[in-house]
Structures are given as structure tokens and as C-alpha cells.
C-alpha positions as CSV (number, residue, x, y, z in Angstrom):
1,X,-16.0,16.3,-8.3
2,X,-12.1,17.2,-7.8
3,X,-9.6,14.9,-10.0
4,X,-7.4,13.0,-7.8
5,X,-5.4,11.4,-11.0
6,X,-5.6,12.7,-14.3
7,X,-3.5,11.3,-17.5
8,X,-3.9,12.4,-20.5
9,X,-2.7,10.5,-24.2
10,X,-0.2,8.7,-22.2
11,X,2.7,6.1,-23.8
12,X,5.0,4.0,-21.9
13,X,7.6,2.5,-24.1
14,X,10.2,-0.1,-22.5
15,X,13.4,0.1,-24.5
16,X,17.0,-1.7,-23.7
17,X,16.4,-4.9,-25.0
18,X,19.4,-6.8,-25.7
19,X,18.7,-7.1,-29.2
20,X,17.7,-2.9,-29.4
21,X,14.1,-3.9,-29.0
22,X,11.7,-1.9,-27.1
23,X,8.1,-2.7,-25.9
24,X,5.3,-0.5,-25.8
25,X,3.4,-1.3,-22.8
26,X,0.7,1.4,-22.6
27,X,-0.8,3.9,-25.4
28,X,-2.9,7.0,-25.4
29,X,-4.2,6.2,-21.9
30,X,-6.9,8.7,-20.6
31,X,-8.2,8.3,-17.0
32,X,-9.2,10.6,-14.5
33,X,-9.5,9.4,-11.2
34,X,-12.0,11.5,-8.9
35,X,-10.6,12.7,-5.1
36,X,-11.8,10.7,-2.5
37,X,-13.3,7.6,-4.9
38,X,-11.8,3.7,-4.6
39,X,-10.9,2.8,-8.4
40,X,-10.0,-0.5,-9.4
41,X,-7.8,-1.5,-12.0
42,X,-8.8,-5.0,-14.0
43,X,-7.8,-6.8,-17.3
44,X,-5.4,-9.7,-18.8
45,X,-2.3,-10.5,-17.3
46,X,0.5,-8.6,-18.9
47,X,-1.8,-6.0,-19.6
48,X,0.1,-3.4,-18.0
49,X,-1.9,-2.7,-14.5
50,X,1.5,-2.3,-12.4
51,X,3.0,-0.2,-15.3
52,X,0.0,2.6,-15.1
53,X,0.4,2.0,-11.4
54,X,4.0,2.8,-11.1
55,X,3.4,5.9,-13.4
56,X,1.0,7.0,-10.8
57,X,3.7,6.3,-8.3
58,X,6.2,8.4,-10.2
59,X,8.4,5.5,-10.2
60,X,8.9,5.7,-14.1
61,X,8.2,9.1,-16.5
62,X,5.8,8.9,-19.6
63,X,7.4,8.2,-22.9
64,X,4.7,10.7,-23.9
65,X,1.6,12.7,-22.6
66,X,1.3,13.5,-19.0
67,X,0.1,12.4,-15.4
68,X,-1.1,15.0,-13.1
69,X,-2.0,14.2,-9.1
70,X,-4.2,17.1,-8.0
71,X,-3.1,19.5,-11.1
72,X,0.4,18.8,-10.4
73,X,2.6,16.8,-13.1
74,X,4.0,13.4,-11.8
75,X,7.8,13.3,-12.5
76,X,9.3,11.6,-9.3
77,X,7.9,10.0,-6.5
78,X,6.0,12.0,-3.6
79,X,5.0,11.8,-0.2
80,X,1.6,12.6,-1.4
81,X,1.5,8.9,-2.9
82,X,2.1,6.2,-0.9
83,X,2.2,2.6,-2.2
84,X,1.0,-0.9,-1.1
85,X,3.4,-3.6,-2.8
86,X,1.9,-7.3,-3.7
87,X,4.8,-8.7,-1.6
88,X,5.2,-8.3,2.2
89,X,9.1,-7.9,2.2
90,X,8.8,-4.1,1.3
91,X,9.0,-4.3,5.0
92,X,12.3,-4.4,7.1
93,X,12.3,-7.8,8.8
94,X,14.5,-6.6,11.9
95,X,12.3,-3.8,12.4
96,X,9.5,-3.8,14.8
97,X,6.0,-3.3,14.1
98,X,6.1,-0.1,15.4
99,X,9.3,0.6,14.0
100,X,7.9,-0.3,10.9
101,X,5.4,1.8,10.7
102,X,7.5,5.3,12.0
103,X,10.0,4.4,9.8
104,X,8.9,7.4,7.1
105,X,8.3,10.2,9.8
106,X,11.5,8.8,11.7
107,X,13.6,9.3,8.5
108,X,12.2,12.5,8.0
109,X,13.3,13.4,11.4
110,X,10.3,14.5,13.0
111,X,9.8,14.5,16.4
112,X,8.6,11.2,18.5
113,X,6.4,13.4,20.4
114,X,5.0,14.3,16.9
115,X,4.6,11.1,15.2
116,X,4.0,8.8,18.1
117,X,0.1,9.7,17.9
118,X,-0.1,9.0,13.9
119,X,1.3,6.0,14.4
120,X,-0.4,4.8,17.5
121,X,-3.7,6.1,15.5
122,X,-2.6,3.4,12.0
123,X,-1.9,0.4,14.4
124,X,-5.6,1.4,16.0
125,X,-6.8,1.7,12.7
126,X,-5.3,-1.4,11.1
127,X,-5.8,-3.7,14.5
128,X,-2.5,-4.2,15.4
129,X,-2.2,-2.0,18.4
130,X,-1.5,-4.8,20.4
131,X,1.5,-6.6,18.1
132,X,3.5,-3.6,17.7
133,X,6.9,-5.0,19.7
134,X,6.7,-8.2,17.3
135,X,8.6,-8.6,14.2
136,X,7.7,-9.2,10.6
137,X,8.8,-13.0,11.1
138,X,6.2,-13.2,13.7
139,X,3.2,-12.6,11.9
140,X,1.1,-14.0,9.4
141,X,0.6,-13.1,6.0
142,X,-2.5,-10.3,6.5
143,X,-1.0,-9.3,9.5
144,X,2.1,-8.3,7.5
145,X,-0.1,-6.3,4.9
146,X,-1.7,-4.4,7.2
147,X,1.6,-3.2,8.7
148,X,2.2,-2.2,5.2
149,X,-0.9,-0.5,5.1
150,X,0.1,1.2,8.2
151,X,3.0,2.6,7.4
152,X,2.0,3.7,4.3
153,X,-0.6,6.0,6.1
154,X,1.2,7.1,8.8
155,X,3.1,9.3,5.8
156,X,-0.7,10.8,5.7
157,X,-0.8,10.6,1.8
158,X,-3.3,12.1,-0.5
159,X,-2.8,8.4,-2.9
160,X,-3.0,4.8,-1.7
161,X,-1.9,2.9,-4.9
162,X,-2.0,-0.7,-3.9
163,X,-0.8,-3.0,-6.4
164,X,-2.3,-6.9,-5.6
165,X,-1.5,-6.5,-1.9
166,X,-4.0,-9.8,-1.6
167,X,-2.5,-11.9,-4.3
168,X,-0.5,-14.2,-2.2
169,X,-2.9,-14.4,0.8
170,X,-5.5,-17.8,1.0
171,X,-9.2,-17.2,0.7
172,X,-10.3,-16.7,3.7
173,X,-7.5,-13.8,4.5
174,X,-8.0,-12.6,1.3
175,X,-11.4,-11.8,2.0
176,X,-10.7,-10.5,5.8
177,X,-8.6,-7.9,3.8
178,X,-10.7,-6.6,1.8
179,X,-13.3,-5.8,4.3
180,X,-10.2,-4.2,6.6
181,X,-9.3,-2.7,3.6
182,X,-13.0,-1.3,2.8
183,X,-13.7,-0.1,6.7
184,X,-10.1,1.4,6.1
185,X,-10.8,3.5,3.4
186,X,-14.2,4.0,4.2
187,X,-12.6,5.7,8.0
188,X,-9.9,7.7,6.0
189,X,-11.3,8.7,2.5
190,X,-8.1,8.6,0.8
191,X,-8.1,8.4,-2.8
192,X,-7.6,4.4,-3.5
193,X,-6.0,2.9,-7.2
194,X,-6.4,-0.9,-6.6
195,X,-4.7,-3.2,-9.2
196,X,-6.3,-6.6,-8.9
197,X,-7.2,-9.9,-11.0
198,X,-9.8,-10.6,-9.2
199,X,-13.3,-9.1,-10.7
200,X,-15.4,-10.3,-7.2
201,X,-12.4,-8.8,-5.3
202,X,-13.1,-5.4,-7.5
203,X,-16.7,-5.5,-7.2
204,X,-16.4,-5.6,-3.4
205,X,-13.8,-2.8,-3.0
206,X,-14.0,-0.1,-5.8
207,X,-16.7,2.7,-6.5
208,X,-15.5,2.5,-10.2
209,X,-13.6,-0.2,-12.0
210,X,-11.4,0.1,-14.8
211,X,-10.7,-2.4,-17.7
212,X,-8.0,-2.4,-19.5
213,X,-7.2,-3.7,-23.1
214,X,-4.8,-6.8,-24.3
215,X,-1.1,-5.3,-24.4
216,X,0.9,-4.0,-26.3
217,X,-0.2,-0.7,-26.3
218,X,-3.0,-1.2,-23.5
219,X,-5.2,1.3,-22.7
220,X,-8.6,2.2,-20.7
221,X,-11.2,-0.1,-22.8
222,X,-14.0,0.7,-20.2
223,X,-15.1,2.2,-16.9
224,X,-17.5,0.6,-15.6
225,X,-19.6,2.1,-12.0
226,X,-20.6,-0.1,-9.0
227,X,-23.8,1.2,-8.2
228,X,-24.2,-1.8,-4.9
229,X,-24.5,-0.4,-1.6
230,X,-22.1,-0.9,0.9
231,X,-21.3,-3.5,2.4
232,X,-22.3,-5.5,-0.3
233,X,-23.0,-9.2,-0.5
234,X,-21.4,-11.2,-3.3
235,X,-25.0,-13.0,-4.6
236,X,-27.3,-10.7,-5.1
237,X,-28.6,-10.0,-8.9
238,X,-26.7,-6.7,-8.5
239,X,-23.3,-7.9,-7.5
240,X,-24.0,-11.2,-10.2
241,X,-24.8,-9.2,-13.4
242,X,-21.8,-6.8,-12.9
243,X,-19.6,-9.3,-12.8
244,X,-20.7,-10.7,-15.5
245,X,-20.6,-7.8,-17.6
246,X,-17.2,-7.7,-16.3
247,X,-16.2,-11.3,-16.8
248,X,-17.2,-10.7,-20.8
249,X,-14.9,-7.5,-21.3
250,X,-12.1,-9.2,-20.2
251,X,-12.5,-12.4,-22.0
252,X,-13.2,-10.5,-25.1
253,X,-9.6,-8.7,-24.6
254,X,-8.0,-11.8,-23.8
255,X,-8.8,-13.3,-26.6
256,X,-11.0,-16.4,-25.0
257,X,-14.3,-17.3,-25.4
258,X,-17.0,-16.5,-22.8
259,X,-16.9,-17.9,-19.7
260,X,-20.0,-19.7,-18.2
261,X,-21.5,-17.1,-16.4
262,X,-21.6,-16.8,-12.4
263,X,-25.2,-18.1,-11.4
């Protein structure tokens, strides 16, 4: 299968410190991501999840090694990866909807006759067709991040890297997104890098998961495949025994003892 991602013996190093001190946040990471595949990223807090995230984004360069999105090397960001940010005010709260979601064809001075489809197709797609005169203010939280979402696509990128774009929704939107999310992906087939704490919320979305070691210096510990069919139900021995097997790689890098496992 085609790579999407690839990164090969990759360091990030944080320098700058007041003091001159630096921080190595990630260390001889190898991952290759395949085209077309939901991955999910999993491990400890501070970990570094959004730092191998933003290196996929091109938002920061490698201290060393490389990061390659379909063969070519990542050094800036790209219109070919479009990201999902864990807080809804990436959006522009006197813009429409609508407005919203053109904004990246608009600035890129295309035509209205030429992006007024691809966006009327995302607001289909997302279910917002019918809220795309309102502003930000007058939506709720999952309502916001699918405009996200939205816009994000109507850029028609090859990436989605979506960095804990549930964290600060409550339960029961939380899990309304991520079967949006799911019948989303599953509609486009876009390559997906998910960053999540949430081991049932990356059982449920990815068709790999990957865990990462305690920082400093984290790296790829594990890849672990969801062989469940989709959709898949959350209490079946299947969806149980993963996370389980889950649940014990993480606690092992965080340095706790096993958790009681999920019954």
C-alpha cells in the first residue's frame, strides 16, 4: 500500500530556554502512515502527540532526520495538509458559516462559481447546509467543529491531521463526532492522523493506532491494528481486549500501575 506519511530517525529538540536549556521532545521516530488509512495517535500527556502532529503539519522542521508526505519532504506548511485544531476559535467569529468555510479558496482567489459547489458539497457533508448564514457565536460546540472540519476540506487536502478536536466537547457530543467523523472519512477517504487521549475514542475511529513512549525523547513504542468491523460497538470481546491491551502499554509508559481492566 502507498505511504501517505513517512518519517524516518526523526528528533525534535526545543531550545530557547531562558536559562539556555533545550528539551528534546521526540527521538529517532519511525512511522509510516499508509494513503487512505485513519491512524491514531495515543500515549501519556506530554508525550509529544501535537509535536509529531505539527511536524506533519510542517508547522516546525526536524532537528534531525526527515518527514516525507507522498515522497515529498515536509519543510513548510501545504495545502495538501489541512489541520483540525482542539479549540474552536481557529475560526473567524464575524465570519459566516459559509464564509467560514470559502475562506481558503476565497483567499486563494478562485472563482465563486468555482468554489461555491465544494463548499455547498462540505456543509452537505458535515450537516450544516441549513446553518450556513449563522455565525460561530451561534452554534454549539460540535456544530463549530464540524465547520472546522468543513473548511478544512473544502481546501480538498490529501492530510486531515486533527489534533483532539473532541477534547472540550461533553460525552454525548463527543461521541456524535466521532461517528460524523467516521461516516466523514469513510465518504472521503482522506488520509486521517488523529491525536487523542481517549483509547475507546481510538478504537472507534482509527484502522491503526499508535503508542507513543513517556517523553523526553518519545518515540513510536507500538502500533497496534483494529481488526473490528465497522461500525463497531464498544462491548464486544473484540473492542474490550484491545483496549485493554491498550490500556497496559500506556500505563506501563506512564509509569502507573495497571489499571483494573474494562469488563
Amino acid at each position: 500500500m502507498t505511504s501517505a506519511i513517512r518519517m524516518r530517525d526523526v528528533e525534535m529538540n526545543f531550545s530557547g530556554g531562558r536559562d539556555g536549556s533545550s528539551y528534546l521532545a521526540l527521538r529517532n521516530v519511525n512511522l509510516e502512515i499508509r494513503e487512505g488509512e485513519f491512524f491514531c495517535l495515543l500515549g501519556p500527556s506530554g508525550c509529544g502527540k501535537t509535536s509529531l502532529l505539527n511536524l506533519i503539519a510542517g508547522f516546525v522542521t526536524p532537528t534531525r532526520g526527515k518527514v516525507e508526505s507522498r515522497g515529498a519532504a515536509v519543510a513548510h506548511p501545504g495545502k495538501d495538509r489541512g489541520v483540525v485544531f482542539q479549540s474552536d476559535r481557529a475560526l473567524f467569529d464575524w465570519l459566516t458559516v459559509e464564509e467560514n468555510v470559502s475562506f481558503g479558496p476565497r483567499m486563494r482567489g478562485e472563482p465563486q462559481a468555482q468554489w461555491r459547489p465544494v463548499v455547498d458539497e462540505m456543509l452537505e457533508l458535515v450537516g450544516l447546509a441549513d446553518h450556513r448564514r449563522k455565525l460561530p457565536r451561534e452554534l454549539s460546540g460540535g456544530m463549530k467543529q464540524r465547520v472546522q472540519i468543513a473548511r478544512v476540506l473544502a481546501n480538498s487536502p490529501d492530510i486531515l491531521l486533527m489534533d483532539e478536536p473532541f477534547a472540550a466537547l461533553d460525552a454525548y457530543t463527543r461521541g456524535v463526532m466521532q461517528k460524523e467523523v467516521t461516516r466523514i472519512w469513510d465518504a472521503s477517504r482522506r488520509t486521517v492522523v488523529f491525536v487523542t487521549h481517549d483509547i475507546a475514542e481510538a478504537i472507534w475511529l482509527a484502522d491503526r493506532i499508535g503508542i507513543m513512549t513517556r517523553g523526553p525523547g518519545s518515540h513510536i513504542r507500538q502500533v497496534f491494528e483494529v481488526d473490528l468491523p465497522r461500525p463497531r460497538e464498544r462491548m464486544t470481546t473484540g473492542f474490550v481486549e484491545l483496549f485493554n491491551r491498550l490500556s497496559e502499554a500506556i500505563d506501563a509508559e506512564a509509569g502507573h500501575s495497571a489499571k483494573a481492566p474494562l469488563q
